[in-house]
C-alpha positions in Angstrom: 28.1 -15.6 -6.5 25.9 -13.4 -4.4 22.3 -12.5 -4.5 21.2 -9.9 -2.7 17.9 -8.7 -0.9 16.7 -5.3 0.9 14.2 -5.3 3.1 12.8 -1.3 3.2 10.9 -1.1 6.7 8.8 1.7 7.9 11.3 2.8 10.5 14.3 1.0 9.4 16.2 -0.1 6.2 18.4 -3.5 6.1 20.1 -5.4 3.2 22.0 -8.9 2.9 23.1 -10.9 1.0 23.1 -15.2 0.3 26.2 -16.8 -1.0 25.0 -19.5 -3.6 26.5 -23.0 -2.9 27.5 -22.0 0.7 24.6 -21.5 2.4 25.9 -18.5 4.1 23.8 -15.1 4.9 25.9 -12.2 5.4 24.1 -8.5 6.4 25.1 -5.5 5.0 26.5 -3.0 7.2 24.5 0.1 5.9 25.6 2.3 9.1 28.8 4.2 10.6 30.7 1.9 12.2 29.5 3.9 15.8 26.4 3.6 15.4 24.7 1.3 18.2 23.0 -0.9 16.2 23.3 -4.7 15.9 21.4 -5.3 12.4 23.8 -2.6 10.8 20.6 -1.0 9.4 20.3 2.5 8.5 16.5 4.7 9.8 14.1 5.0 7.1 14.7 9.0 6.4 15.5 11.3 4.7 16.8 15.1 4.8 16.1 17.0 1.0 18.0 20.2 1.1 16.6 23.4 0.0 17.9 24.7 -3.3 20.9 22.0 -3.9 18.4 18.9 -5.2 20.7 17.3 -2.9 19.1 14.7 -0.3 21.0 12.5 2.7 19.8 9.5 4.0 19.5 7.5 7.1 22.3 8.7 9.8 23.5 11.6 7.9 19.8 12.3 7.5 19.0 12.8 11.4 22.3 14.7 11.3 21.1 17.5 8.5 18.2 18.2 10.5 19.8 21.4 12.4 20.1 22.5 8.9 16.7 24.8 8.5 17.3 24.8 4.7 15.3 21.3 3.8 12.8 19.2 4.8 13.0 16.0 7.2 11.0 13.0 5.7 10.7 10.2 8.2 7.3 7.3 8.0 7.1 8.3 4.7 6.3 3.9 3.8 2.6 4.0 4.5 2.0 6.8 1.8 3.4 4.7 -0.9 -0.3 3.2 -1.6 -1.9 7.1 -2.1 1.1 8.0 -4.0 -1.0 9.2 -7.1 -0.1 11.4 -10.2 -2.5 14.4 -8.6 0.2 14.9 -5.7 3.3 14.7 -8.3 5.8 16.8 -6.3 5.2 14.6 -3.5 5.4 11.6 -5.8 8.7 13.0 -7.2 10.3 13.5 -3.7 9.5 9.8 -2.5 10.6 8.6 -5.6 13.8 10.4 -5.5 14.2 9.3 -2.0 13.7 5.8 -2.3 15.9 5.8 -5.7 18.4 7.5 -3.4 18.5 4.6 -0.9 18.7 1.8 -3.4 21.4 3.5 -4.8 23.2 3.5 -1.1 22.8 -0.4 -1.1 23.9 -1.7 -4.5 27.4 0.7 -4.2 27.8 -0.9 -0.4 26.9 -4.2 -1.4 29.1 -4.0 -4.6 31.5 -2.4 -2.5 31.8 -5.4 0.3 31.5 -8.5 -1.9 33.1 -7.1 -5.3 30.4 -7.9 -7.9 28.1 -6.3 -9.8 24.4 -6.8 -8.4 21.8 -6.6 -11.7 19.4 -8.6 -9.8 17.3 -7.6 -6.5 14.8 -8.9 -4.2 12.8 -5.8 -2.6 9.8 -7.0 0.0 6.4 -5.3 0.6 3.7 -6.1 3.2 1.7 -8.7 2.0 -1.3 -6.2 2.2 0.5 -4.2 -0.8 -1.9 -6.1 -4.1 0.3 -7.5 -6.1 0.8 -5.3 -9.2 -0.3 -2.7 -7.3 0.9 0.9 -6.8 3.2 -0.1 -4.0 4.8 -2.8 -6.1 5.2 -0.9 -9.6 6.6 2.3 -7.2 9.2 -0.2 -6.1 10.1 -2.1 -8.7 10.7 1.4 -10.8 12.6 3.1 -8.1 14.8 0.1 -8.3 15.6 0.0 -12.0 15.9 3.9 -11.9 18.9 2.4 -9.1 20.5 0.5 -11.8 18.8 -3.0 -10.7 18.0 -4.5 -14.4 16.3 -7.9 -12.9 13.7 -6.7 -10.1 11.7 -9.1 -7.9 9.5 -7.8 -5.4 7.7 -10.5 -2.7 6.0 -9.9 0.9 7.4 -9.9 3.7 6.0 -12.3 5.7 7.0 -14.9 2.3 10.8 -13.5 2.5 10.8 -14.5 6.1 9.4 -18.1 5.6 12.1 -18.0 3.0 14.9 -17.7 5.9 13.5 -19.2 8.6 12.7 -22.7 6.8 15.5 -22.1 4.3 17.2 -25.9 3.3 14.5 -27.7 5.4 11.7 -27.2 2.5 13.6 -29.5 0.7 12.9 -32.4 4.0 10.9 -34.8 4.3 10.0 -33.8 7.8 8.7 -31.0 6.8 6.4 -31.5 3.6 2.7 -30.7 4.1 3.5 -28.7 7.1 1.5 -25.1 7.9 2.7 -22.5 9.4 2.0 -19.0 10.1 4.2 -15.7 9.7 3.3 -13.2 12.4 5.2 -9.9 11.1 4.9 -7.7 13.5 7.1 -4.5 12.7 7.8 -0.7 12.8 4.7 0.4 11.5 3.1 -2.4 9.7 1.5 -5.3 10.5 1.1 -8.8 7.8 0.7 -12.2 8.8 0.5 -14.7 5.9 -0.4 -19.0 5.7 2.6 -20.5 4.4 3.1 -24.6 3.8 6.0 -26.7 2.4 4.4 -28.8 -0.2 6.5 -30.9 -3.0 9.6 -29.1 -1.6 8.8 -25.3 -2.3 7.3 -22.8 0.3 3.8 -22.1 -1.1 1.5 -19.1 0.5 -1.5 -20.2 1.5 -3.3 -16.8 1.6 -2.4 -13.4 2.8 -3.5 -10.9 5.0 -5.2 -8.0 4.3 -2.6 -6.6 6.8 -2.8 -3.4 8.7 -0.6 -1.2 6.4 -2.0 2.4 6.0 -5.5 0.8 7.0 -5.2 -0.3 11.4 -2.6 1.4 13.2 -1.0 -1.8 14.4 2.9 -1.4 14.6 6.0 -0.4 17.0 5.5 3.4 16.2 1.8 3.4 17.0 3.0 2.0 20.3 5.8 4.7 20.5 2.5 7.1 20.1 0.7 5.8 23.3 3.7 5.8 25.3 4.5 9.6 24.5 0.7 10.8 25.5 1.0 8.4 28.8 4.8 10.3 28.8 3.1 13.6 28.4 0.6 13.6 30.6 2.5 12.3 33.6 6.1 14.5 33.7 6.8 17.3 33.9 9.6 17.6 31.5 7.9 17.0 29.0 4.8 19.2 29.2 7.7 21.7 29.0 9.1 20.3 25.8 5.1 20.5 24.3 5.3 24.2 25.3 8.8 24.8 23.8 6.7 23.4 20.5 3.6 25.8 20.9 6.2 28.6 21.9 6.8 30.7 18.5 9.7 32.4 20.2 11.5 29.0 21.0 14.8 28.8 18.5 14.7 26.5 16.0 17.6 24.1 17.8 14.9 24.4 20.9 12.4 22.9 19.2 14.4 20.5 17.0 15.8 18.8 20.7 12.6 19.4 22.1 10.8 17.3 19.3 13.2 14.5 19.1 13.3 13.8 22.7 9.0 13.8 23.0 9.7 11.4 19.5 12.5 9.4 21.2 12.7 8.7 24.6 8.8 6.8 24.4 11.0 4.8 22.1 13.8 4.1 24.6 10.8 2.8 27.3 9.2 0.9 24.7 12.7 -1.2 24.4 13.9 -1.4 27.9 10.1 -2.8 28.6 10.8 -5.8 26.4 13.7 -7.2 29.0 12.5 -5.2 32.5 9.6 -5.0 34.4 10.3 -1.2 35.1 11.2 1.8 33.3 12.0 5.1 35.8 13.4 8.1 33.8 15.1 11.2 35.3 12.0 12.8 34.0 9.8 11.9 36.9 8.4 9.3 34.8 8.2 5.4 35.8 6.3 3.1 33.1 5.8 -0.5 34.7 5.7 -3.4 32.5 2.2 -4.0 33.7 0.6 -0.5 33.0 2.7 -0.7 29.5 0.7 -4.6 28.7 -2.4 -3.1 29.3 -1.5 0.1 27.4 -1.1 -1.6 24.0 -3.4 -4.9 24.9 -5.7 -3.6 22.9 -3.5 -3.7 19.8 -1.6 -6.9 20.1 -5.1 -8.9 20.5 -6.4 -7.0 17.1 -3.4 -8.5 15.6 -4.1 -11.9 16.9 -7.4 -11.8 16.0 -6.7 -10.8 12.4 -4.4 -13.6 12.1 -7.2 -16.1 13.5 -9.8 -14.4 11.3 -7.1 -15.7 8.4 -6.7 -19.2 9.2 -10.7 -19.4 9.6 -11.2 -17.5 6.4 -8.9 -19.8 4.2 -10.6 -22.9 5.9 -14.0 -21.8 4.9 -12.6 -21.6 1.4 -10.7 -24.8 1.4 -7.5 -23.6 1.2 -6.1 -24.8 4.1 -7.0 -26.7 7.5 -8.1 -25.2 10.5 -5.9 -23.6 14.0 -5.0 -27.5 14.8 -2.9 -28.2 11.9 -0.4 -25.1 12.3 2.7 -27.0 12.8 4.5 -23.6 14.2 3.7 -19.9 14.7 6.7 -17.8 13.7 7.0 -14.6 15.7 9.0 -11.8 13.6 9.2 -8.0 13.2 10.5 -5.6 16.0 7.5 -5.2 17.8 7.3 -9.1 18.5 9.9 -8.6 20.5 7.7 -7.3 23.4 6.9 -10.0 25.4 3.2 -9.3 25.6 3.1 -10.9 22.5 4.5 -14.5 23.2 2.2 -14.6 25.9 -0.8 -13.4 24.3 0.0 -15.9 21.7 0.8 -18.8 24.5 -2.9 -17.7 25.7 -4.5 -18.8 22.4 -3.1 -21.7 21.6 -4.3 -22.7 25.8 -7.5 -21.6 24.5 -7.8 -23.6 21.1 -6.0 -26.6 22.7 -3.7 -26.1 19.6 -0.4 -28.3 19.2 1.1 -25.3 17.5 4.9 -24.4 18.8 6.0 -20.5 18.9 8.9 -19.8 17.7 9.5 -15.9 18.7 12.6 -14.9 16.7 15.3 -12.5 18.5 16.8 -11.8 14.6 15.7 -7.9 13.2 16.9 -8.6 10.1 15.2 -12.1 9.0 13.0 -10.4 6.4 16.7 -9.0 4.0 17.9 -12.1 4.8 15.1 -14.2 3.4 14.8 -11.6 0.3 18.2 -12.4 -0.6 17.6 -16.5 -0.4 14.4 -15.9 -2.3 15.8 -16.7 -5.7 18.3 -19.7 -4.7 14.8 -21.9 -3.1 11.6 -21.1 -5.0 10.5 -21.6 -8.3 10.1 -19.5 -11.2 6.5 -17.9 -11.9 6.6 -19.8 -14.8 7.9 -23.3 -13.2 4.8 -22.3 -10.4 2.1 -21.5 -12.9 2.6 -24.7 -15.5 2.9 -26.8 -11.5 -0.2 -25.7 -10.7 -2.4 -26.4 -14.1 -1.1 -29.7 -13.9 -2.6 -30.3 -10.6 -5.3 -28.6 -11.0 -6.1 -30.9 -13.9 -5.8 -33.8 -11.6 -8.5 -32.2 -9.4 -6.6 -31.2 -6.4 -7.6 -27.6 -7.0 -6.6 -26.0 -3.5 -3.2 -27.2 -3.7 -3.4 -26.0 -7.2 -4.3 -22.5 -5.6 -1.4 -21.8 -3.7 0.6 -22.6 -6.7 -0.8 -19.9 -8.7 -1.0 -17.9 -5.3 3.1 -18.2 -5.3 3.9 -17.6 -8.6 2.5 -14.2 -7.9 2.8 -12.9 -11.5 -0.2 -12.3 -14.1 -0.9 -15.8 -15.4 -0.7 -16.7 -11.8 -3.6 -14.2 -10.4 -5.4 -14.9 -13.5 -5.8 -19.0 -13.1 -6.6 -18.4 -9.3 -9.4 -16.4 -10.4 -10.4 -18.8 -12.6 -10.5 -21.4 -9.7 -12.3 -18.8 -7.5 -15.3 -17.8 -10.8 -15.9 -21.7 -10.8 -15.9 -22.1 -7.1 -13.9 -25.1 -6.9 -12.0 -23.8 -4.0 -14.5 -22.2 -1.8 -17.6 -23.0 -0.3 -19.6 -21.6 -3.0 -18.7 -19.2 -6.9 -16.9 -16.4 -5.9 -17.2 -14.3 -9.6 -16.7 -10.7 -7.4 -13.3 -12.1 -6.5 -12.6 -13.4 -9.8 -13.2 -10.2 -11.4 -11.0 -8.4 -9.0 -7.9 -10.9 -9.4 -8.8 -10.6 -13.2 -8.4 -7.4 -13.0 -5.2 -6.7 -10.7 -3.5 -9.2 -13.2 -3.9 -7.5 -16.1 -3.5 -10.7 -18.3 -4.3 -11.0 -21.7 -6.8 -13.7 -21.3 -8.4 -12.1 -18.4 -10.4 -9.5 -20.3 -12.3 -11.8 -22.2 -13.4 -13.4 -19.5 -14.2 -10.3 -17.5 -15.9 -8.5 -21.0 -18.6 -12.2 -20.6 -19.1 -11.2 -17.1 -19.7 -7.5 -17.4 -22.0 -9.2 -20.3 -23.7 -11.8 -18.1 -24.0 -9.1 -15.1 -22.4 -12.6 -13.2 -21.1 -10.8 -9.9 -20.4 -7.1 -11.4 -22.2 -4.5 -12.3 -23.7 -5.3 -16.1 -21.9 -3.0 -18.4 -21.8 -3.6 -22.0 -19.9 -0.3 -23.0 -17.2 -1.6 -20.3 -17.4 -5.2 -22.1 -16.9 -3.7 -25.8 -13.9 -2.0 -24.2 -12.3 -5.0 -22.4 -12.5 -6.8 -25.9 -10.3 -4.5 -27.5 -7.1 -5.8 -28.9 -7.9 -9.2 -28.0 -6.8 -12.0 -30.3 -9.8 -13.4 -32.0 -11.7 -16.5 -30.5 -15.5 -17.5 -31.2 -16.4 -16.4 -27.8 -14.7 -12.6 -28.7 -16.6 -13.0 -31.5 -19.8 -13.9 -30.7 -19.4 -11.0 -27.9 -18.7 -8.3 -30.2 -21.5 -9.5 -32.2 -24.0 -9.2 -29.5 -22.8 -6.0 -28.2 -23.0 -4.2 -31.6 -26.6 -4.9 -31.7 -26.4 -8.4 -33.7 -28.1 -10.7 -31.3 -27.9 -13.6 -33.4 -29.3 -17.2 -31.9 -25.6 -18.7 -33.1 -23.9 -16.0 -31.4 -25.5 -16.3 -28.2 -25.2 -20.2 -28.0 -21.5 -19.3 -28.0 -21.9 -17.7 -25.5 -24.0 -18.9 -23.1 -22.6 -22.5 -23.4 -19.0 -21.4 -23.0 -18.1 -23.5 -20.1 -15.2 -21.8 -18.4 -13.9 -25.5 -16.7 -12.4 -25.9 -20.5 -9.8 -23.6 -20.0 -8.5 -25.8 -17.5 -8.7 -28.9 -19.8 -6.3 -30.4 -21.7 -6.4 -30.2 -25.5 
């Protein structure tokens, strides 16, 4: 039996799959066999013809551009967070798009390893909220693919997934912290992760850089073509082909992909020389290159520092000193400004850390398609984590809830956050906002008493009277409905002001 993951990056698209009971990982070739590319992936475009409702992906894509009757759709990721109703053809294209590519994967990988894959693992940057637009977008472009059982995870959790794999199961390994530095294509995540009782649970999350900070291999790609541009020649030509409305269209098609590509091409041959010299009259030295994207690579450091002191401050993990090891994954990590940056802080913390820079571009669809085999269900998570949170431990019991990911899961860690047992003080703001993303039944009774009680939202008894809706009944529904239809009653508002939320972690 096989279980398979995909892994749908900004630039590039790769798929595996895990053979249970073997422990062996086996990429999907999505690419022609010619095709100079050792991950087998397939670029992260599209071509959508004019008139024929027809669209070709990856490879065949970048081929259908001399055609002038479509469109090209390439870095089309990012949008998937403003992808609203108000732009619905837009919406419709992506959507086709991305249903297009799934469908490309589950005939190869059905294809290759003849069985029928129902099930999926699909990964997200951990800045995508679970539940969110991104996730929901996802998760129904897979089932419109034929996927019946979807799971979709972050990134940087899918890689943890492969890169510790058997080992969480160890000894040697339990309580052990490490970080997930995901640099890629376009996007940006770095995430807390620790083994604890023989499962990978996530600490906390970053906000990430997706559609937010321009952090990622094709913002680099950016800088290089302005430095590019401004120094040869050649291409100040190819900008005026661009400007030129008389050039042909085949003019400026080769004219835009070299200005688009050959930055690209420096960008990789600076990762293993110190010099890059084009026929172009252009030369790029590894030196001018560091201090070209310095800038960028420290803002990604920093955010990843500003993470480990943030979770600290809330108790949910130990400081810089007790990160066992600092994965370094994603495309861009390859660059070796990176490892060095990164050798720099941990000089600079006198940190024990080691840093592990990983060669491997497909780690994250290898991960998604171990996902299922290692970790527990939300269910298993969530009932693991009220039962130590009933024994106190209530940051352990965080990352539980954290992990299981799901509704019941966001909902219980904003319970821990409202009581402010696992930060330095009540954090009801943050409560109300995990309440909300979850979008558990339970939730809206507790957020109705805080629109109610004006505790860390804006006071809104209309917005109460409508979270109460459809709720089962309870005396503190009760008592609330009471109250906000006028009948301020002194039993009612006992009920309510001496609910003490630390029962609902009680046992009966």
């Amino acid at each position: 039996m096989y279980q398979l993951g995909i892994d749908f990056g900004t630039s590039f698209t790769k798929a595996a799959v895990f053979e249970v009971g073997s422990n062996n990982y086996y990429p999907i070739p999505l690419c022609d066999v010619g095709a100079n590319r050792k991950d087998r992936s397939i670029p992260s475009v599209a071509y959508v013809h004019s008139g024929e409702h027809t669209i070709t992906i990856g490879d065949e894509a970048v081929n259908s551009k001399r055609n002038v009757n479509g469109t090209f759709y390439y870095n089309f990721k990012p949008e998937l967070d403003t992808i609203n109703e108000a732009a619905r053809e837009r919406h419709d294209v992506i959507e086709r798009i991305i249903v297009t590519f799934f469908q490309y994967i589950k005939c190869k990988a059905e294809m290759r390893f003849d069985q029928i894959f129902d099930d999926v693992v699909i990964t997200i940057p951990a800045s995508a909220p679970k539940s969110g637009v991104r996730y929901n977008f996802m998760e129904h472009c897979a089932q419109i693919a034929g996927f019946s059982d979807v799971l979709i995870i972050p990134e940087p959790v899918a890689a943890a997934y492969y890169l510790l794999g058997d080992r969480v199961h160890s000894k040697e390994m339990d309580e052990k912290l490490f970080l997930i530095y995901d640099f890629g294509g376009g996007t940006f995540d770095t995430s807390i992760i620790k083994v604890s009782d023989g499962q990978i649970q996530v600490i906390d999350e970053s906000v990430g850089s997706d559609n937010e900070q321009e952090w990622g291999g094709i913002y680099i790609d950016s800088l290089v073509s302005i430095d590019y541009i401004r120094k040869s020649d050649y291409a100040k030509r190819q900008v005026a082909i661009l400007k030129d409305r008389t050039s042909s269209f085949e003019q400026r098609l080769n004219a835009s992909e070299h200005l688009r590509e050959y930055p690209v091409r420096a960008k990789i041959e600076l990762s293993t020389k110190v010099n890059f010299t084009s026929p172009y009259s252009y030369t790029l030295s590894r030196k001018d290159f560091d201090v070209m994207i310095q800038g960028m690579v420290n803002n990604t450091i920093e955010a990843t520092l500003s993470l480990i002191e943030r979770a600290h401050k809330e108790n949910l993990c130990e400081n810089i000193h007790s990160v066992y090891k600092v994965f370094l994954v994603g495309g861009t990590s390859q660059i070796p400004l990176v490892t060095s940056r990164w050798q720099f802080q941990k000089s600079a913390h006198k940190a024990n850390f080691s840093i592990d820079a990983k060669t491997e571009l497909n780690i994250i669809a290898l991960g998604a398609a171990r996902y299922r085999d290692l970790r527990l269900s939300p269910q298993q998570l969530n009932t693991k984590g009220k039962e130590i949170a009933l024994s106190g431990n209530y940051r352990k019991a965080a990352a539980y809830f954290n992990n299981a990911g799901d509704g019941e899961g966001l909902y219980n860690l904003g319970l821990l956050y409202y009581l402010g047992v696992i930060g330095r003080k009540r954090q009801p703001a943050k409560a109300y906002k995990l309440f909300l993303e979850s979008n558990y039944k339970d939730s809206k009774l507790l957020m109705a008493l805080m629109k109610f009680n004006n505790d860390g939202v804006i006071k809104d008894d209309e917005k109460a009277k409508e979270l109460l809706g459809n709720l089962p009944d309870s005396a503190l529904k009760v008592a609330l409905e009471s109250v906000l239809s006028g009948g301020r009653s002194h039993e009612d508002l006992n009920t309510i002001y001496q609910f003490d939320v630390k029962s609902l972690f009680v046992k009966p």
